[in-house]
C-alpha positions as CSV (number, residue, x, y, z in Angstrom):
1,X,37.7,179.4,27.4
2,X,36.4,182.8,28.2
3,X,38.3,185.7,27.2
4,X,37.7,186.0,23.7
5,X,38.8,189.1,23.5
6,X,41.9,188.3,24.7
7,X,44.5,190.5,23.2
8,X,46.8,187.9,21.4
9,X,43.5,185.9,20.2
10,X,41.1,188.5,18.9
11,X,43.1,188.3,15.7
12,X,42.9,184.8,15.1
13,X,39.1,184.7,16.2
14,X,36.4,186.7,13.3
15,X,37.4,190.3,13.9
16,X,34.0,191.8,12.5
17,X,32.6,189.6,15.0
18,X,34.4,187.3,17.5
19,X,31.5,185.6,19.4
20,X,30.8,183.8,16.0
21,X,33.9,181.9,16.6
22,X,33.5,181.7,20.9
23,X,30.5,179.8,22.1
24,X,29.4,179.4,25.9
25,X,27.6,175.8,26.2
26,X,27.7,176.6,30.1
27,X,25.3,179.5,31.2
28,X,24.7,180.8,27.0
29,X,26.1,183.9,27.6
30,X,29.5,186.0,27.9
31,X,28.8,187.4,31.3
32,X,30.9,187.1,34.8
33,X,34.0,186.8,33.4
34,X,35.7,186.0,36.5
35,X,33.2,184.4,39.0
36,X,33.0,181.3,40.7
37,X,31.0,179.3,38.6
38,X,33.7,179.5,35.7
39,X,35.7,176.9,37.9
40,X,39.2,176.3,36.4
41,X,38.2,179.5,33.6
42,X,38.7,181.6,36.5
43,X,42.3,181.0,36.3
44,X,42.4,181.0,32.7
45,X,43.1,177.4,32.3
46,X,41.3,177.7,28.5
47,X,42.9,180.6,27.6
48,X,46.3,179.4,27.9
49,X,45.7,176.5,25.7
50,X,43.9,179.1,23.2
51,X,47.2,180.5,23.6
52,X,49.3,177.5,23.3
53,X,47.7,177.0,20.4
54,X,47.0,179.8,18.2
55,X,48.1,183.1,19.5
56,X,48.5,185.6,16.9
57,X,52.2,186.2,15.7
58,X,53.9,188.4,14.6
59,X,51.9,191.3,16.0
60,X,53.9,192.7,18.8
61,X,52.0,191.0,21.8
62,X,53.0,188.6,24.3
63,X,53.8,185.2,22.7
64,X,53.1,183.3,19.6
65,X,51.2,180.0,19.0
66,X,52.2,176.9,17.5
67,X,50.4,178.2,14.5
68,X,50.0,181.5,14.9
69,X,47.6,182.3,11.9
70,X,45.3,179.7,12.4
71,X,41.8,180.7,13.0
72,X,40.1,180.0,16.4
73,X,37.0,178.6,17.6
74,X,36.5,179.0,21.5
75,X,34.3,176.3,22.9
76,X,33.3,176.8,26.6
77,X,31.6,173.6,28.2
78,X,29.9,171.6,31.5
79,X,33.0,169.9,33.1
80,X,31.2,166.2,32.3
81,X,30.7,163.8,29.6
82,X,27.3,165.0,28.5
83,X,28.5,168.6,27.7
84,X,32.2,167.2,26.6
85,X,29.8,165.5,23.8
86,X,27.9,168.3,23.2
87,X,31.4,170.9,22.5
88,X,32.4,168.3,19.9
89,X,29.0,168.1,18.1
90,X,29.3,171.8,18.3
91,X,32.7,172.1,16.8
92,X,31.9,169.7,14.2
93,X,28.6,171.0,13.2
94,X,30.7,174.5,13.4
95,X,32.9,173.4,10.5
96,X,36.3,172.9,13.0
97,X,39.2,170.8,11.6
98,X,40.9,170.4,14.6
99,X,39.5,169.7,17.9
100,X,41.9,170.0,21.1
101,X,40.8,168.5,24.6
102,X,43.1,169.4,28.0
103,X,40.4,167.6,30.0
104,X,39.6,164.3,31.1
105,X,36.8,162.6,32.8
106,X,37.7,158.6,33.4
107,X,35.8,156.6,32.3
108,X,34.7,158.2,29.5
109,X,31.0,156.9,28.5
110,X,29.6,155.4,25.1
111,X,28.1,158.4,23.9
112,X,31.2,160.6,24.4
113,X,33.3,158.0,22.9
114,X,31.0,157.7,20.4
115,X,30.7,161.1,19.4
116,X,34.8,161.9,19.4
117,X,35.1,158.6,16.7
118,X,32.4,160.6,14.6
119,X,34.2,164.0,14.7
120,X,37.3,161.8,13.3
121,X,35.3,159.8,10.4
122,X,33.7,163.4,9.5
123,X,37.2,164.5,8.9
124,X,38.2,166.2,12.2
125,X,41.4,165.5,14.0
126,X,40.8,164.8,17.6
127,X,43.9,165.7,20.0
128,X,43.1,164.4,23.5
129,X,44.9,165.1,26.8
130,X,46.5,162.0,28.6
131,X,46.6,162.6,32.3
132,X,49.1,164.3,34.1
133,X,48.8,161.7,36.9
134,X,51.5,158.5,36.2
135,X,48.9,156.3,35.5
136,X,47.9,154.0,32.3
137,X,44.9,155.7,30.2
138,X,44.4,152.7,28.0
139,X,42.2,150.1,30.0
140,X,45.4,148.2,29.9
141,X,45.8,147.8,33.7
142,X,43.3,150.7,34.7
143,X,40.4,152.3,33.6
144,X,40.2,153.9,30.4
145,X,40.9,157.5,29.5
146,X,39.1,159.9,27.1
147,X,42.6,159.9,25.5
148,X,42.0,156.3,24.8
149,X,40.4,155.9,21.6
150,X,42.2,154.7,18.7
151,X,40.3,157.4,16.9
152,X,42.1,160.7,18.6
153,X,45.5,161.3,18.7
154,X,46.5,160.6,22.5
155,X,49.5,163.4,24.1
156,X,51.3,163.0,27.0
157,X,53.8,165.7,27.7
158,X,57.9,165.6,28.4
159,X,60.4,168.4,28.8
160,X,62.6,170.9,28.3
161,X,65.3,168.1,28.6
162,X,63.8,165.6,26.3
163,X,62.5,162.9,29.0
164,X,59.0,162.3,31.0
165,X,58.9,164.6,34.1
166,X,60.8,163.8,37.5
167,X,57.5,165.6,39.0
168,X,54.2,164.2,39.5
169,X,51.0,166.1,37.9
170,X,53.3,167.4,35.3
171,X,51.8,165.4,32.0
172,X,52.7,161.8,32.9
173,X,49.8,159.5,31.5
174,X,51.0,156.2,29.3
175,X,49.6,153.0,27.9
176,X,49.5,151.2,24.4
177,X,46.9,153.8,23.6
178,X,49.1,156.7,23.5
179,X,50.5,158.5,20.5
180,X,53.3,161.5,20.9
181,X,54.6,163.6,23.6
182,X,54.5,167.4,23.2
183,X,56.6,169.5,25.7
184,X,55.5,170.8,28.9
185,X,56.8,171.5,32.1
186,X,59.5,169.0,34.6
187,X,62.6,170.2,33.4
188,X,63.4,174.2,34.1
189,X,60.8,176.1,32.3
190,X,57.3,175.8,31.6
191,X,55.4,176.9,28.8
192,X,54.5,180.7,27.9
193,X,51.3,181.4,27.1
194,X,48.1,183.7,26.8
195,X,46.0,184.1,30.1
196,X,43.1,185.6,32.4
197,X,43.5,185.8,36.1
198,X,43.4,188.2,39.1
199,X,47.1,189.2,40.7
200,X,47.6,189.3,44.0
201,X,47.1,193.2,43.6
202,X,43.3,192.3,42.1
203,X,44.7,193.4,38.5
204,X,43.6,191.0,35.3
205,X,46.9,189.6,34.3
206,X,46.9,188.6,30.5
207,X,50.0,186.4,30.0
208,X,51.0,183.2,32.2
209,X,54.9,182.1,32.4
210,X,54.0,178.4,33.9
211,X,51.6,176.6,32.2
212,X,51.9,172.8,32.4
213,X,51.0,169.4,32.4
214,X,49.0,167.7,29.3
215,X,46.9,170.9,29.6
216,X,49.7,172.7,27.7
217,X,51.4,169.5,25.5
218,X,47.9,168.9,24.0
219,X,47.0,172.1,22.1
220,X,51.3,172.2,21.2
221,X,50.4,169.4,19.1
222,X,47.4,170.6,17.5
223,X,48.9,173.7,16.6
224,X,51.1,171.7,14.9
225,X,48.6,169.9,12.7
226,X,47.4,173.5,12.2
227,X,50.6,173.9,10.3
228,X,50.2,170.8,8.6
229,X,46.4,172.0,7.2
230,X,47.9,175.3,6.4
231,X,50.1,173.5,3.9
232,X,48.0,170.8,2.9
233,X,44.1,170.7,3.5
234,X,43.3,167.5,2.1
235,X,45.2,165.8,4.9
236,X,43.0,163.2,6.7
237,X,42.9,162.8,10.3
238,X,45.1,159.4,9.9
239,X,47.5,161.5,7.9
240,X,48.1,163.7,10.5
241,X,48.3,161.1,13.2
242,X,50.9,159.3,11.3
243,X,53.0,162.4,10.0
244,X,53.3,163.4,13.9
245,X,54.7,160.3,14.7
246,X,57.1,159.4,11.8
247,X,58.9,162.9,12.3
248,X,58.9,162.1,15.9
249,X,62.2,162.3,18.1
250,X,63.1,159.4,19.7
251,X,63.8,161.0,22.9
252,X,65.6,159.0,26.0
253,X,66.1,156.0,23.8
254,X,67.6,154.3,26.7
255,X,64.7,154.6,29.2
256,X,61.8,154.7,25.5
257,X,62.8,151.1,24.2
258,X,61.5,152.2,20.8
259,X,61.0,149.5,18.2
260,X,63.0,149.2,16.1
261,X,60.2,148.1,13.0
262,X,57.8,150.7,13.8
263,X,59.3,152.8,16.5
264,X,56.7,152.4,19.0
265,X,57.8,152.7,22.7
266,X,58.2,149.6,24.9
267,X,55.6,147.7,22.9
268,X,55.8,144.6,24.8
269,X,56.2,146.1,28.0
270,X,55.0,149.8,29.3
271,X,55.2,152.2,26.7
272,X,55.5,155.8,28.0
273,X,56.9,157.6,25.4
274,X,54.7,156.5,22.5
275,X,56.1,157.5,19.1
276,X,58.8,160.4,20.9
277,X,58.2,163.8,21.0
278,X,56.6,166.0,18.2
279,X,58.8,167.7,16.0
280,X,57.2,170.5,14.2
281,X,59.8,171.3,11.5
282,X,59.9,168.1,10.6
283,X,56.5,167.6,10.5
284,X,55.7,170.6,8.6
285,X,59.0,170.2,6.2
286,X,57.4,166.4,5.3
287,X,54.3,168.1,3.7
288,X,55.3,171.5,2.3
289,X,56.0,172.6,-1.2
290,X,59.2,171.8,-2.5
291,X,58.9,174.6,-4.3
292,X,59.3,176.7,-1.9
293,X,62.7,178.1,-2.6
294,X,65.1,178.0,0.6
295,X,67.6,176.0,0.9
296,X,65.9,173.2,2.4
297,X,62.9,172.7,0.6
298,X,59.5,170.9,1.7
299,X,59.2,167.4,0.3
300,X,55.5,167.5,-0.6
301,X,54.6,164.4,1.2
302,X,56.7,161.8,-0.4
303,X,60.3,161.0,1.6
304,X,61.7,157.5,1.4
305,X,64.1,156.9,4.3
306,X,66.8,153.6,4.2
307,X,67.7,153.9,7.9
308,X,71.5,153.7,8.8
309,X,70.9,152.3,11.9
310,X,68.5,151.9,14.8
311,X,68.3,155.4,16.1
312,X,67.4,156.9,12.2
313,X,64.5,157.4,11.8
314,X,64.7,160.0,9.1
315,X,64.6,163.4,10.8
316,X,67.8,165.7,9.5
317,X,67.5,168.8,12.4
318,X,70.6,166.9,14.1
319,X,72.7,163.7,12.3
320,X,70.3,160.5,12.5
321,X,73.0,158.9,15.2
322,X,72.8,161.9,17.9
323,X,71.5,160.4,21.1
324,X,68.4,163.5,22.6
325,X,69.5,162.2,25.8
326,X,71.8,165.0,27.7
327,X,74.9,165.7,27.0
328,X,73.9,165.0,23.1
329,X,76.3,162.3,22.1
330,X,76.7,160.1,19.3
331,X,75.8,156.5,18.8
332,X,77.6,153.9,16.9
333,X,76.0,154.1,13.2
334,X,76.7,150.1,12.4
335,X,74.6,147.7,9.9
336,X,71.4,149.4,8.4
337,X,68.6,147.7,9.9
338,X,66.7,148.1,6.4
339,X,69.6,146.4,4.6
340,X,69.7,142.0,5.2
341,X,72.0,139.7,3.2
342,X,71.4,136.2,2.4
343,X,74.6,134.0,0.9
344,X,75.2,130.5,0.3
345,X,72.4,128.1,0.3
346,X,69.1,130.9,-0.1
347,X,66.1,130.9,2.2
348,X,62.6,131.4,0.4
349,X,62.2,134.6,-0.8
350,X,61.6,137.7,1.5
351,X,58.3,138.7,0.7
352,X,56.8,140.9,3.4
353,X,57.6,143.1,6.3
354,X,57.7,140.5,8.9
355,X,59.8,137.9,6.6
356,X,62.1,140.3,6.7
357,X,62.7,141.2,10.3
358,X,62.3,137.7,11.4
359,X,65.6,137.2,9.2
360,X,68.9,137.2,9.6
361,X,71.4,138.4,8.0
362,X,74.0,136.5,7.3
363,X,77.9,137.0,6.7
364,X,79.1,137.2,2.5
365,X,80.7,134.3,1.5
366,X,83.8,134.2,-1.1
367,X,82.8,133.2,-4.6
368,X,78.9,132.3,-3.5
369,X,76.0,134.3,-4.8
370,X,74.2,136.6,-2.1
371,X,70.7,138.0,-2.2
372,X,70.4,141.5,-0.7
373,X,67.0,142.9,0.7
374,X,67.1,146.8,1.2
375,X,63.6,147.8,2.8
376,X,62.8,151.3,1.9
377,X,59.9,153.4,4.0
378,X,57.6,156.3,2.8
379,X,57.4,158.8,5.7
380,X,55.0,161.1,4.0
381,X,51.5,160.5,3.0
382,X,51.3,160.9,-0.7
383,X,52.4,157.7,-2.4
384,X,56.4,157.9,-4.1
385,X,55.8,157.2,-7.9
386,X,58.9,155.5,-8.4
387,X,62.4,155.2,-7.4
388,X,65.7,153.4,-8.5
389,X,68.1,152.0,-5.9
390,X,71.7,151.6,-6.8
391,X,73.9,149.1,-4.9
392,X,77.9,150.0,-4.7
């Protein structure tokens, strides 16, 4: 990023003084805004993820940011592993929480990987961009992606109609390594954001109306952990990772082949829509007070969920059996998948996770004694004292 004195980002930056918060690791200094040798910055490419982000709300300018109160800290960088390294040292040694990467090298080399697993065991959640090419980032079947380590939290994008893009280049990178999709462009609109660019009339535009790819679903999803710090700032990076993708949407069930244990897309064959697509309310709802005193109240990271069937997964912004595929339609809410019944003769006891998918239920029989196994999951990432169960 460049423009640090972008209008809609000022705010969010130190306003006594902003370059305390924006650091140039390219040239050390904050001069030719727009020349050549600022590459993609030229065209603001940084500035709309700034913007994606953390633009400041709520103050009568262009567009708001995922978290729109969070505070900044503009990194600008060499375009190759050695200075990627050097911006995360930088943000970490900074004091950041969140690091956010829309760029991508393959292959990334041991001392970049090396360097992004640090950030993470220091405490920092590490978003990285999957690429917007249809290729796998993982090492699976190609070579591997800075978005690959288990450490960061891999996005790949989808859009406005809840599927991958039809496009190419438009956020389309997949593999076992990946984690959530965040939207960007492929369907009818792209993402709004804050910008620096020349018009065609040679007049600095400030806002952009079309920013896509994993350049724009990458810093979605860390302004959503922004939230999530906001609420709670003890939250480990593992937290985080695992809060996004519990309150996931299942999106495009049909073409996501989510598991139906941990809800994982296409894990035996080629997953491309990793845990579904953020959901930020949910997300946030998970770990807020529930003393916050609306009508639906945060649920300060403890919710058990017994699912109803294979599409629930917990989330309550539509009912657990609506289909995101379009037109939204219901699905059949049969037998919980968390509920197994064993009658007649009984089979060892169920003891853990996988003795209990590998069974199957069986039918009640009249006048024989039945066992019933309910399997209850903790969403949220403080652990659920106690609960009773009652059986009707």
């Amino acid at each position: 990023i460049r423009d640090s004195f972008h209008p809609d980002l000022l705010d969010n930056l130190d306003p006594t003084d902003p370059t305390m918060f924006a650091v140039d690791l390219y040239d050390l200094d904050n001069s030719d805004l727009l020349s050549d040798k600022f590459n993609m910055e030229s065209f603001g490419h940084g500035t709309r993820a700034a913007g994606v982000a953390a633009a400041r709300g709520d103050n009568n300018k262009g567009y708001a940011g995922v978290c729109p109160s969070c505070q900044l800290l503009l990194i600008r960088m060499f375009d190759n592993n050695e200075g990627a390294a050097a911006a995360i040292d930088e943000a970490v040694d900074r004091g950041a929480d969140i690091i956010s990467g829309s760029w991508g090298w393959p292959p990334p080399h041991d001392q970049l990987l090396e360097v992004m697993d640090e950030a993470v065991a220091d405490g920092v959640t590490v978003f990285m961009a999957m690429t917007n090419d249809d290729i796998d980032n993982c090492g699976d079947t190609g070579e591997i992606d800075t978005s690959s380590p288990h450490s960061v939290i891999a996005v790949s994008g989808s859009t406005d109609y809840d599927k991958r893009s039809p496009y190419p280049r438009e956020g389309l990178g997949y593999g076992t390594c990946m984690d959530i999709l965040a939207p960007t462009r492929g369907g009818e609109k792209g993402i709004h954001t804050t910008s620096v660019e020349m018009t065609v009339d040679g007049k600095l535009a400030t806002y952009w109306h079309d920013f896509i790819g994993t350049s724009a679903s990458t810093p979605m999803a860390a302004g959503v952990a922004g939230l999530l710090l906001s609420l709670d700032n003890s939250l480990a990076p593992i937290d985080i990772q695992r809060i996004l993708q519990d309150t996931a949407d299942r999106i495009n069930p049909i073409d996501g082949k989510y598991s139906r244990v941990s809800g994982f897309s296409d894990p035996d064959g080629t997953p491309k829509y990793g845990y579904g697509r953020i959901n930020a309310y949910e997300a946030a709802r998970l770990v807020a007070n529930p003393t916050l005193g609306d009508d639906r109240p945060g649920k300060g990271g403890m919710d058990l969920l017994l699912r109803d069937h294979a599409h629930d997964w917990g989330n309550t912004e539509q009912p657990s059996n609506t289909l995101f595929n379009s037109p939204r339609t219901q699905s059949w809410a049969n037998r919980s998948v968390d509920i197994k019944i064993d009658s007649g003769t009984f089979e060892p006891t169920l003891t853990t996770a996988a003795d209990f998918e590998e069974f199957n239920t069986e039918a009640l029989v009249s006048g024989a004694p039945a066992r019933v196994y309910v399997r209850l999951r903790n969403r949220g990432p403080n652990p659920v004292p106690g609960t009773t169960m009652k059986l009707h």
